[in-house]
N, C-alpha and C positions, 0 to 999 in steps of 0.2 A: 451221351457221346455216340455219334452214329459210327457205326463199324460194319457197313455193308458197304460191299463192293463196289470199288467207284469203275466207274465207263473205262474201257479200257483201249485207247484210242490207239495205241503203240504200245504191243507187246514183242517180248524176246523174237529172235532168228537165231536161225543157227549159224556160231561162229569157228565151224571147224576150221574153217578155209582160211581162215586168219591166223592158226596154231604157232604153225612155224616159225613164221616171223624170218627177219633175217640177224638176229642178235643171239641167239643162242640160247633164250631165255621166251619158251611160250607166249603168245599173244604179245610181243611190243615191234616193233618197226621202224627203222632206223633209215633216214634219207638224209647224206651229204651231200649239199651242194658243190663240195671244193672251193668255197669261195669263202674267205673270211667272214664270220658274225656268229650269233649267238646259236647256243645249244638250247632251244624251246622244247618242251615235253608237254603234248598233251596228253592227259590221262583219264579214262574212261572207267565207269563198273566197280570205283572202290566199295561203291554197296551194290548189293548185286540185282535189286529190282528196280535202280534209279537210271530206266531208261532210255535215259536222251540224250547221256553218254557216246552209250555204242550206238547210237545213229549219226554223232557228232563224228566218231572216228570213222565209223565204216563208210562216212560220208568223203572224210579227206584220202583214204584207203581207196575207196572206189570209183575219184573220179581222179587220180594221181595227182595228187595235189603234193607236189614239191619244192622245195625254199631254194631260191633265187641266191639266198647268201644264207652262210650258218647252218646250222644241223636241225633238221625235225625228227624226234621220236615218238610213236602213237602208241598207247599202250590200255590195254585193258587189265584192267586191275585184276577182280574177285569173278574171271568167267566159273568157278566151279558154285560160286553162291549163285550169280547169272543162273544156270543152267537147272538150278534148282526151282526155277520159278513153275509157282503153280497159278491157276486161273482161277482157281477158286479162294487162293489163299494168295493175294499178291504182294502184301506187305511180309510175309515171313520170311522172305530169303533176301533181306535185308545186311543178313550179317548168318554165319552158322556157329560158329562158337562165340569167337574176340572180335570187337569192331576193329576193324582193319582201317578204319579213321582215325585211332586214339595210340596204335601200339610202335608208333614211329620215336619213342626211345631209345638209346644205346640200352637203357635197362629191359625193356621190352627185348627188342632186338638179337642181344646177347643173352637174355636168360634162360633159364632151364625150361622155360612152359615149351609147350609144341600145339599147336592149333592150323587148320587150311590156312588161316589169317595170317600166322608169323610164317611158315612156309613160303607164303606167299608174296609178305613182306621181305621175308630175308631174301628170298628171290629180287627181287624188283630195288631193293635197296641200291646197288650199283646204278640202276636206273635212273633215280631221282636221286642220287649224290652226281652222276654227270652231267647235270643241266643245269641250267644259267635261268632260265623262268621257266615256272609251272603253271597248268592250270589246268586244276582239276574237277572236272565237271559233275554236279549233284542235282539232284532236285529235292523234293520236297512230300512229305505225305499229304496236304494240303493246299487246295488250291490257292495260293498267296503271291502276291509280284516277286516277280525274279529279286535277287539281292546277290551282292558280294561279299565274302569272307575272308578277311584276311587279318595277320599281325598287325598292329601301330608301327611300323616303321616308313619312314618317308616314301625311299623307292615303290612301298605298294600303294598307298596314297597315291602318288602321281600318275601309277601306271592305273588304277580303277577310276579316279576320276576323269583323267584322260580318256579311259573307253566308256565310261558312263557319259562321257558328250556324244557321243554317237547314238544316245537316245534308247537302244535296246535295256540296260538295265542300270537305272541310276538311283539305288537303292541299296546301302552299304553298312555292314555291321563288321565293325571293329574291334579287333582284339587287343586290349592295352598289356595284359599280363597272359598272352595264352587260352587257350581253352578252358581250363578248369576241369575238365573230366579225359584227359589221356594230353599225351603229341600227335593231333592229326599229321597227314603227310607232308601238308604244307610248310610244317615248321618244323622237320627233319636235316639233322646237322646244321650247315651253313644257312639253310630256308630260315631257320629257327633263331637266327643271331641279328642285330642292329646292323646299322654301316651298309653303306652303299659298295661293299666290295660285293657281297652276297646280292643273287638276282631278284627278281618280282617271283611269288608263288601266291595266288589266288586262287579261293573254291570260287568258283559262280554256282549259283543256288536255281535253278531252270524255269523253276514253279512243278507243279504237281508231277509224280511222277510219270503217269498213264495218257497225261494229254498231248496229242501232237505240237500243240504250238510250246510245248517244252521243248522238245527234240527239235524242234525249228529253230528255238531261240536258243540250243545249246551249240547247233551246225553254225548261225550264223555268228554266235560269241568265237567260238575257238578260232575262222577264221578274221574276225576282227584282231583278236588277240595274235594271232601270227601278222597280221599284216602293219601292228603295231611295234614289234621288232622286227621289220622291215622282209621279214622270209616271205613272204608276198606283196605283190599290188592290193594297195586297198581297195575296195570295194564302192564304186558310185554312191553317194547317201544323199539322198532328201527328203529328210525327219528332219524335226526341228527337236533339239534334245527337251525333255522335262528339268524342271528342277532338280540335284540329287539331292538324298537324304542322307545323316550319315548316324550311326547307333553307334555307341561305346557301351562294350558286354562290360555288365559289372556281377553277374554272378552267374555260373551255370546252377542247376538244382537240380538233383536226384532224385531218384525214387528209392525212398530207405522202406516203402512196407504197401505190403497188396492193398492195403485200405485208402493207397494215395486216390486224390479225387480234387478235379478242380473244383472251384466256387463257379464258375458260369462254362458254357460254354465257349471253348476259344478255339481259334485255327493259327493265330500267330497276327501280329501286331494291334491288338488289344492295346490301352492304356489304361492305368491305374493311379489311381492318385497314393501320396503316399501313405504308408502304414495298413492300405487294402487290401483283404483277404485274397491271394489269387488261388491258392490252394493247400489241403488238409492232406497230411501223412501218416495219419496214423499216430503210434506212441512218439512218433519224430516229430509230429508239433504240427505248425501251422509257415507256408508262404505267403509272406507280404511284401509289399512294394515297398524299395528302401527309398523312393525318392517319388515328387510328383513327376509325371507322364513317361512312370515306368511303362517303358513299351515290352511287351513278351513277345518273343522270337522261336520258330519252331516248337511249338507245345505239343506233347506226345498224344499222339491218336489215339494209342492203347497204354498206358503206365506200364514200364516192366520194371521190378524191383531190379534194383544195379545199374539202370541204364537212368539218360538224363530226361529227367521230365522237363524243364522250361529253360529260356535262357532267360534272363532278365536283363535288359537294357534301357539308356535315358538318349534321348538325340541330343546333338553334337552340332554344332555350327559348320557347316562346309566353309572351310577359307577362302579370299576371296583370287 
């Protein structure tokens, strides 16, 4: 597995000047139209060296970019993981305690732990309980096409493959039962529930972190996504869209011991037929494919025992 440092096309800035905010509450930013419509939230930096985030935001921050109807909120998640970043070490301020992906629980939330991550979650929590759609912007440790993340429920369906015809990312991995490893933030309280009362909450997935054409395609998703619940003019297009693809997660998988170790190397959409070795854990046994053209999703660059080595998924027919 290679673990030298990749090209670093887009690194950190400093985002003191964003501190303030006008919400009371560090780095987020709040712009009322006065005019009836939705509460959108974009959300930037929930891990803290997935870069294309805060170009995403400091992009709509700095050219004033303001919704015509309805509320926009711009919010940087984990700047104190951000801030942490080093040059020589670009994947390890990814997280500094709890991933701040997983601990979007009432049980998380309300319990007794204390980490920058729940600080900073119970902070922002009023944040993402006031919004009607989410979307929260990630990339990737490996260079892979963009994709989107979200629950099985109808509304995100319509609202991803809706913006997957606009050709920028039509590439889509499905959650039927949840994550399997925490409550990312997208499925925090009502994000979290069936029924079209509750709004659209999407990751998009950028591609690698360090490459600009991630921060490209992370500037030009959020404003597609704003201009899809009408808080802006959309945008001129002439791309002609790709087919999209769609994945159904059917297992996430851990790392339970230091001796984990793929069978080949992978960077994420691999296929395996089923009952194929993808990877050895030590006294925890062996991962195999539960099905043919298991596809694997995000497979970890470095294993860390507790965190998730692979996702495991099969494709899914896009409807017509």
């Amino acid at each position: 597995m290679d673990h030298s440092t990749p090209a670093l096309e887009v690194v950190p800035r400093d985002l003191s000047a964003y501190r303030a905010g006008n919400t009371g509450i560090d780095y987020v930013h709040r712009f009322d139209s006065g005019t009836a419509g939705p509460h959108v939230l974009i959300n930037a930096l929930t891990h803290g060296n997935e870069i294309c985030g805060m170009v995403a935001a400091t992009h709509l921050l700095d050219n004033g970019v303001r919704p015509r109807i309805g509320t926009l909120t711009v919010s940087f998640a984990h700047v104190e993981a951000y801030e942490a970043f080093r040059h020589d070490a670009p994947f390890a301020n990814r997280q500094l305690v709890h991933n701040l992906n997983r601990i979007w629980s009432d049980e998380w939330l309300d319990g007794p732990q204390n980490s920058p991550e729940l600080r900073r979650a119970r902070a922002l929590r009023p944040v993402v309980a006031a919004a009607d759609h989410i979307l929260d912007i990630h990339s990737t440790s490996q260079p892979v096409a963009p994709f989107w993340v979200y629950p099985n429920f109808a509304r995100n369906a319509r609202a991803a493959l809706a913006l997957g015809a606009l050709g920028r990312v039509g590439t889509h991995l499905v959650m039927p039962s949840g994550l399997g490893s925490g409550t990312p933030l997208i499925q925090h309280g009502r994000h979290g529930l069936d029924g079209d009362a509750a709004g659209v909450a999407l990751v998009v997935e950028c591609g690698q972190h360090f490459l600009r054409a991630s921060a490209e395609l992370a500037t030009a998703t959020a404003l597609d996504f704003l201009a899809h619940f009408g808080l802006i003019e959309p945008a001129p297009r002439g791309v002609s869209a790709a087919p999209q693809r769609r994945f159904e997660l059917l297992q996430t998988c851990m790392v339970h011991t230091p001796d984990f170790k793929f069978a080949r190397p992978l960077i994420g959409f691999e296929t395996f037929a089923e009952g194929e070795l993808i990877a050895t854990d030590g006294d925890a046994g062996e991962i195999r494919a539960p099905c043919d053209d298991c596809t694997v999703l995000m497979p970890a660059r470095e294993p860390i025992v507790g965190r998730e080595a692979v996702y495991l998924t099969r494709p899914i027919r896009v409807s017509a």
